[in-house]
Structures are given as structure tokens and as C-alpha cells.
C-alpha positions in Angstrom: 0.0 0.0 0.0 1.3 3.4 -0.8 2.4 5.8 2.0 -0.6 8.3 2.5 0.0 11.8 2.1 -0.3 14.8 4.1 -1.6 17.6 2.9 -2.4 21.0 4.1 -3.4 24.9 2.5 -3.2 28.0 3.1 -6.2 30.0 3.2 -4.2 33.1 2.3 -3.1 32.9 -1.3 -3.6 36.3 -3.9 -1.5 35.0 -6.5 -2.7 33.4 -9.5 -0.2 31.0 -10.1 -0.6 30.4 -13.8 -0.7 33.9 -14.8 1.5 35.4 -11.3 -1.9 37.9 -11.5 -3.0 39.2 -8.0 -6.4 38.3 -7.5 -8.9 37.3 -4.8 -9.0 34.5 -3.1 -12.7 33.7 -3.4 -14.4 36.7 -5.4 -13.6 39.4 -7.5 -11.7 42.1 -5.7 -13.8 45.1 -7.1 -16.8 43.1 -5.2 -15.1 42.5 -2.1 -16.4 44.1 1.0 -13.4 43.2 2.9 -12.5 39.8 4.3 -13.4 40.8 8.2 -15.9 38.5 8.1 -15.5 35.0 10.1 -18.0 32.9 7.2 -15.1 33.4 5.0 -12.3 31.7 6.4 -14.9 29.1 7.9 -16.0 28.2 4.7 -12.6 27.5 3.6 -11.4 25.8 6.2 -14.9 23.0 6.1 -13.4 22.9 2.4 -10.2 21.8 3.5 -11.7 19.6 6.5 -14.2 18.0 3.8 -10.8 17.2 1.8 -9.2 15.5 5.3 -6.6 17.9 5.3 -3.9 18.0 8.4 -4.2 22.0 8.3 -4.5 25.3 7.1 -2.2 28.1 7.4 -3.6 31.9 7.6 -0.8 34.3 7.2 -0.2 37.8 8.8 2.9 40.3 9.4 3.1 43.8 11.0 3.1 45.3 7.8 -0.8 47.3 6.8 -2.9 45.4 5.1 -6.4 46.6 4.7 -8.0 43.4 3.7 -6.0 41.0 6.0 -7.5 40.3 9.5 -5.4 38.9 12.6 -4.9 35.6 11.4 -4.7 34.1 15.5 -7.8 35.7 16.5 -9.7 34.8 13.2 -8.4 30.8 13.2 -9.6 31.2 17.2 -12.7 32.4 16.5 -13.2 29.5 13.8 -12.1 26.8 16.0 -15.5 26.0 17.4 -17.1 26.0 13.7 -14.9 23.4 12.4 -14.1 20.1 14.2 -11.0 18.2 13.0 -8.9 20.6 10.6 -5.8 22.0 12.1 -5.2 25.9 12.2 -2.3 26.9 11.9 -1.7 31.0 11.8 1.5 33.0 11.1 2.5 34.4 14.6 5.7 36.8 14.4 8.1 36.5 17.0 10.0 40.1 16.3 8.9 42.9 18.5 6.4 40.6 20.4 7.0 39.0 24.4 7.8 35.2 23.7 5.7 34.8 27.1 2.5 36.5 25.0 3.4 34.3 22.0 2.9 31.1 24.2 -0.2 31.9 26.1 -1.7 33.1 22.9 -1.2 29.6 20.9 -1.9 27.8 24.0 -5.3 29.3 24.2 -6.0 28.5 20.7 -5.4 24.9 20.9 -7.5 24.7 24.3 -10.3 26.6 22.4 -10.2 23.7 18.6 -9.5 20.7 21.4 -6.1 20.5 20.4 -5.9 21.3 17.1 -3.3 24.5 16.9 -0.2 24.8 15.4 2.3 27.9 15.0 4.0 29.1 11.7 7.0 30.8 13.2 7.7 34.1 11.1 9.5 37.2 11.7 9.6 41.2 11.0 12.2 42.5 8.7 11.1 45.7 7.4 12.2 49.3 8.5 8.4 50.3 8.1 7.4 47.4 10.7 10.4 48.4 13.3 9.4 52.2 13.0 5.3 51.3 13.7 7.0 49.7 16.7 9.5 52.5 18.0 11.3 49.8 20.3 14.1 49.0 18.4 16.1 49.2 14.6 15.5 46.5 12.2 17.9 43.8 12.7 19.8 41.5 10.2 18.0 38.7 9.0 19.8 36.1 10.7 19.9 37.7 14.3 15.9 37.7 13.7 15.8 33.8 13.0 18.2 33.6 16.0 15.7 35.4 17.7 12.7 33.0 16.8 14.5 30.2 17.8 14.9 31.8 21.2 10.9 32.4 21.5 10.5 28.7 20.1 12.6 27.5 23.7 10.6 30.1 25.6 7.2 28.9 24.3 8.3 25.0 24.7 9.6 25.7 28.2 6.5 27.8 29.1 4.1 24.6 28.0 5.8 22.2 29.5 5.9 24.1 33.0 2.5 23.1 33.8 2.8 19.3 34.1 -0.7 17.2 33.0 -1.9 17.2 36.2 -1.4 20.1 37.8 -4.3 21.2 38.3 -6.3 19.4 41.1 -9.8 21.4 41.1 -10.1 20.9 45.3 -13.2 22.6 45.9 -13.1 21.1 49.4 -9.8 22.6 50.1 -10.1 25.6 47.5 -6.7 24.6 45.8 -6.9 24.9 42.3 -3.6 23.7 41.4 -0.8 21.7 42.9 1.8 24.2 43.0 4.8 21.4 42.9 3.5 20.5 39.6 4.2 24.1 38.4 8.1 24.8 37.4 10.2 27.9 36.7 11.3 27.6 32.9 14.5 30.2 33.6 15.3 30.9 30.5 18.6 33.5 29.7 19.2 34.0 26.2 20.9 36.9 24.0 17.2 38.6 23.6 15.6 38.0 26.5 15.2 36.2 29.7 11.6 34.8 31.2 11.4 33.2 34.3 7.6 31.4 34.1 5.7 29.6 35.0 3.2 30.1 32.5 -0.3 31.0 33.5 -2.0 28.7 31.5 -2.3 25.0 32.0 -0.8 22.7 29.6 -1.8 22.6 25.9 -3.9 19.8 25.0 -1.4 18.4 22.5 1.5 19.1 25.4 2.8 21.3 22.9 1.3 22.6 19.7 2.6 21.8 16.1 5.4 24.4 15.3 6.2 25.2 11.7 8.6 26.8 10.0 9.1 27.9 6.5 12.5 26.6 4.6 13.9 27.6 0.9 16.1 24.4 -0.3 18.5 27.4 -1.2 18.8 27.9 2.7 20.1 24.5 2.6 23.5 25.5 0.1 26.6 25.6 1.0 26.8 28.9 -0.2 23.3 30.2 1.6 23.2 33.5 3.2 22.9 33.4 7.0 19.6 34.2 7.1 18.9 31.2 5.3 21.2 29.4 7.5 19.6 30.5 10.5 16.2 29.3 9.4 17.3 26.2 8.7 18.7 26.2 12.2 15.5 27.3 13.7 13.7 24.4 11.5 16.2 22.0 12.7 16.0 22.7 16.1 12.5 23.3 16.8 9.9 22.8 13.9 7.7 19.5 13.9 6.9 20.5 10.3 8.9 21.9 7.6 6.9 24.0 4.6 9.7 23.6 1.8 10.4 26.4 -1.2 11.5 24.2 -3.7 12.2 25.2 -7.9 11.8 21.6 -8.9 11.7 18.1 -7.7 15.3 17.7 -7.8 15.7 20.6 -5.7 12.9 19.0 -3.6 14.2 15.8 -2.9 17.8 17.4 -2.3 16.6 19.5 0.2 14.5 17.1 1.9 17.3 14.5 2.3 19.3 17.2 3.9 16.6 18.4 6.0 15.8 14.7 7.1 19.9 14.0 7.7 20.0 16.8 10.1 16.5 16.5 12.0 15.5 12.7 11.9 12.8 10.9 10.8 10.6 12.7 13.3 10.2 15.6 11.2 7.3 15.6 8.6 8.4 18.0 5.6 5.7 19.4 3.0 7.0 21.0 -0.4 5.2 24.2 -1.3 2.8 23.5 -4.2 1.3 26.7 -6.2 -2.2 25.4 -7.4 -4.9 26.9 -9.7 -7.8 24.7 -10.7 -9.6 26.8 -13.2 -10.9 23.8 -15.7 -10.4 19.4 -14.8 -7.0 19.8 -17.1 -5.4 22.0 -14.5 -6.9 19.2 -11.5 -5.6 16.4 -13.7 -2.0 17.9 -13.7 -2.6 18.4 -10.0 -3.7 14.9 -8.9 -0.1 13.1 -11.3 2.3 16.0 -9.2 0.9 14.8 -6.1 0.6 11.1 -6.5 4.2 10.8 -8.2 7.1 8.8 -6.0 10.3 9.5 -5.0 9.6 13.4 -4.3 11.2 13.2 -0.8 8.0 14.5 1.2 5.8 13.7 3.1 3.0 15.9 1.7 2.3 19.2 0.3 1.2 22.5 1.2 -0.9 23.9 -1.5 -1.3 27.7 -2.3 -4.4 28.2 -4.2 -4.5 30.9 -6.3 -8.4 31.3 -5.8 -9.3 29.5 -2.3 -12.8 29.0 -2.4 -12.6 27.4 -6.1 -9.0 25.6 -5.4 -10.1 24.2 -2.1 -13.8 23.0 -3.4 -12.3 21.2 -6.5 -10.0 19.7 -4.4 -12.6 18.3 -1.9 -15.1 17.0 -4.3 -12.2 15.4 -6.9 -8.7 15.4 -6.5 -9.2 13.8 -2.5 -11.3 10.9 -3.7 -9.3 10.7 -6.6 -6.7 9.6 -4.2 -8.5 8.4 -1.8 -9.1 5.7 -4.4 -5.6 5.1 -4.9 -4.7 4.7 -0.9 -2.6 8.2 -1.4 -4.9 9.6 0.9 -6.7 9.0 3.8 -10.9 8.5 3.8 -10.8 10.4 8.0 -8.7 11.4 10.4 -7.2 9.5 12.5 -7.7 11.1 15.6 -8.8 14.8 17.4 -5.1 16.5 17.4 -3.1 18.2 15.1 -0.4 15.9 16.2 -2.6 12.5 15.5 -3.4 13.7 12.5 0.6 14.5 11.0 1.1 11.5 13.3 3.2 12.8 16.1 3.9 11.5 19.7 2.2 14.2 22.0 5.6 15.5 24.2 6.0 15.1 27.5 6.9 17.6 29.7 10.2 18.2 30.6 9.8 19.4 33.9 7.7 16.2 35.0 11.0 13.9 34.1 12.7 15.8 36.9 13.5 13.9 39.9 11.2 14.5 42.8 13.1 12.7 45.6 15.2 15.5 47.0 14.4 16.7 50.2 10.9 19.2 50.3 11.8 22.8 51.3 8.6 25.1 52.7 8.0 28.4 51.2 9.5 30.0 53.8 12.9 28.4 53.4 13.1 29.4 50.0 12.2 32.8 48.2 11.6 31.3 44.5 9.0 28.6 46.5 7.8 31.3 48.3 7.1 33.5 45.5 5.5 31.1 42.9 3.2 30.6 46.1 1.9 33.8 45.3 1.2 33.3 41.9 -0.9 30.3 42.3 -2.5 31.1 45.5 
């Protein structure tokens, strides 16, 4: 039996990718109200849910854009009209607290049951550092270094609320057991956070991170941005989204990418898609069921969502549902079941518990995160 594929879109895309002609993503542009509206990006994401997709993406930067809403609020204020789709929004770690980051995608995947992911981005322009006023714009590859900083922050910050830490005593009033709560202490070049977090643990013990990779990042000869990406990726993604010219590229890249991370990581090439007529789905269904690409999947860019992603749902998935390349549910609730990744556990609940107790009034850190949970 073939390997099933996994697939995911974003819910995003202006670009026409046959004729590189900015258009809407569902309707004409000189007819659009504005895409404010919540029905929108619902209806695309039950398209992508109809087609048993892993996720969908919704992008967003610090730069203006009149028609582009908050893409975490919007995918948090879907998650309760969709059931089994991951959501997955851009969330920029550049002029933002890595603490706020965390809580922020940590709600989200309490309120889809487990369903959120992150697509780590970052701020490069002068315009976005000047809305700001805290800082200059920084090289490229100090602002990867940067992410990868807030990607251990956020990990930290999930894990220090261990499964069962909260206890819900209503005969004592404790709502948590404090000993299950841990410091993260994290000192790094751009910041230091002490924790705990004040949220209990994500449902999936830590939700899906993604980061976006170029296989030119992967050259010898690749800028250090691009190196510093990678190293982000590396380090911390559970899901590659690869920039690939070609299938050679591809499968290069992937290797390299699979070399350096393990099996553990599930990579998805970047696939532009526009499905105007059944010619344009035909060439569609042979690039995604052809071997050797290297991939575990693809991440499709429809040039107009709501037609893309509703061809896709009522042809192209059976189509390959029929030939075993894809699967007829989902396997499970989570993000993670459905890429089919172990749910972490937390780092802090490995510790070793058998050292002597101290009260709170022995020690000032004990004494203090007494406050907090109080």
C-alpha cells in the first residue's frame, strides 16, 4: 500500500499561479467588502476539513494590510465551527514578548480541542520596526536567532504546567498543585523569562510548530539568514513548509533536511495550485501522487481558495482516496494524530522528585511562585 499523504493549504493565497496575476482569493476584488468576516475563512477551512486535510495556514505580518484580518484571533474564532482541521496562523516573534506568543497559541489549541499549530515568522522591514519605535531593524539572521529563542521560551512555558497540575479541590479551594508548576528560567541573547506560564498545559503538550524553509537555505553557499532558518527548523519545527524550484531541488533539500533532524520531522513542499478547468486538476492529482519526491505531503497555495479548495474536496481527494494516497478520516482529534506525532512530555515532570521538600519559607523562588498560584 502506498504511503498516505499529508496535505495542508493556506487560506491566504492572492497569486494566480498560472498567470503570477494578483487576484482574490474567493471573489472578485472590485466586489469584495473586505475579508473581516469570520463565514469566509470558515468556509474554507470545512473545504479543507471536507478534503481531510492536516491544516490550514492563515498568514499575517506587522506590515498594513487593509484586507487581512489577525490571522490568531480569526483561526480562534473559527475553531469551534470546524471540528477536525488543524489551524495553523503565522504568529511573528519580532517585537512581540515570547511569554505572550505562548499563552496566545496555548489558548488557541484549548479553544479547537487540540488542534493548533504555530507558523513561526519574523519582521524584517524598517516600516514594521518604525510602527513599533522599540528598536532598529535587525539583520535577517539575528531575527531567526531570535525566533529560535521564542520557540525554547514557548516549549519551556508549555511544559511548566505538568498534565496534572491542576487538582480542582473545591473542598480545600486549591486549584492547582503548585509542585507540579516549574520555573522555565530561560537567559538568552534577547531575553530572559522566568515562568511559570499561567495557563495549563496545551492539549497536544505542545502545539505543532512550523517553519518555513527555501532548499537554497540548505546550500553551502546560503546566506545566514537562510542558514539560520534552517537552524531554527532544525532545532524546533515538527513541520517543515519547503520552497522548492523543482523536484530535484525538492528531494535534495528534503534529504538534507531529514539527515539533520530525523525521521521525526514531517516536511511538506510548497505547491502553487490553480484549478480553473479538470486539465489544471488532472495535472494536480499526477504531481501529487508521483514517488520519490522526498516529502511527506504538500502544502498547496491556491491561487483562488474557495474554487481551489472546493475542486479539491469533491475530486482530486477521492481521486486519491481511491488510490490509498490519501486518507478516507482522520485518524484522531489533534493536530499531532493527524501528522502522526507523539504528544511531548513535559520536561519538567521527568525531573527527579526525591530530593528533600523545602517550605516556602525556606526558599524565596517557592515562596514566590506561592503567590502566583495562590
Amino acid at each position: 500500500m502506498p504511503r498516505q499523504l499529508h496535505l495542508s493549504a493556506a487560506i491566504d493565497a492572492t497569486t494566480d499561479a498560472t498567470t503570477d496575476a494578483t487576484i482574490s482569493p474567493a471573489i472578485d476584488r472590485a466586489a469584495d467588502p473586505g475579508r473581516f468576516d469570520a463565514a469566509h475563512y470558515t468556509g474554507l477551512a470545512r473545504l479543507a476539513e471536507r478534503a481531510t486535510l492536516d491544516f490550514v495556514t492563515l498568514d499575517d505580518s506587522f506590515t498594513a494590510e487593509p484586507r487581512r484580518p489577525d490571522a490568531l484571533a480569526t483561526l480562534a474564532r473559527i475553531a469551534p465551527l470546524t471540528s477536525r482541521i488543524g489551524l495553523v496562523p503565522t504568529v511573528t516573534t519580532t517585537h512581540t514578548e515570547p511569554f505572550h506568543t505562548s499563552i496566545s497559541l496555548n489558548t488557541l489549541d484549548w479553544v479547537s480541542e487540540g488542534r493548533a499549530g504555530w507558523l513561526v515568522g519574523v519582521s524584517d522591514t524598517e516600516a514594521e520596526a518604525r510602527a513599533f519605535g522599540r528598536r532598529a531593524v535587525a539583520p535577517a539572521d539575528e531575527l531567526w536567532a531570535e525566533a529560535a529563542d521564542a520557540a525554547e521560551v514557548a516549549a519551556r512555558l508549555w511544559d511548566s504546567w505538568e498534565d496534572d497540575a491542576e487538582i480542582r479541590d473545591t473542598a480545600t479551594g486549591r486549584f492547582v498543585d503548585r509542585d507540579k508548576l516549574h520555573y522555565v528560567d530561560f537567559e538568552g541573547r534577547h531575553f530572559s523569562v522566568r515562568g511559570p506560564s499561567i495557563t495549563p498545559r496545551p492539549p497536544q503538550g505542545r502545539p505543532v510548530v512550523v517553519v518555513p524553509v527555501a532548499a537554497a537555505d540548505l546550500a553551502r553557499d546560503a546566506p545566514a539568514d537562510g542558514r539560520a532558518r534552517v537552524d531554527t527548523a532544525i532545532r524546533y519545527a515538527d513541520v517543515v513548509l519547503l520552497d522548492a524550484p523543482d523536484r530535484a531541488a525538492r528531494l535534495t533539500a528534503a534529504t538534507e533536511l531529514r539527515l539533520r533532524s530525523g525521521e521525526q520531522l514531517r516536511i511538506l513542499a510548497r505547491l502553487d495550485i490553480a484549478l480553473p478547468d479538470r486539465a489544471a486538476e488532472e495535472r494536480l492529482l499526477a504531481e501529487l501522487s508521483a514517488t520519490g519526491t522526498g516529502v511527506d505531503g504538500f502544502h498547496l497555495v491556491p491561487a483562488a481558495a474557495e474554487r481551489d479548495l472546493a475542486a479539491l474536496a469533491a475530486r482530486i481527494a477521492p481521486a486519491l482516496r481511491a488510490t490509498g494516497l490519501l486518507r478516507s478520516g482522520y485518524p484522531g482529534r489533534t493536530l499531532r494524530d493527524h501528522l502522526g506525532l507523539a504528544r511531548p512530555a513535559s520536561r519538567y515532570a521527568a525531573a527527579p522528585v526525591d530530593s528533600p521538600a523545602e517550605s516556602p519559607a525556606e526558599s524565596p523562588a517557592r515562596a514566590a511562585l506561592a503567590e502566583v498560584t495562590r
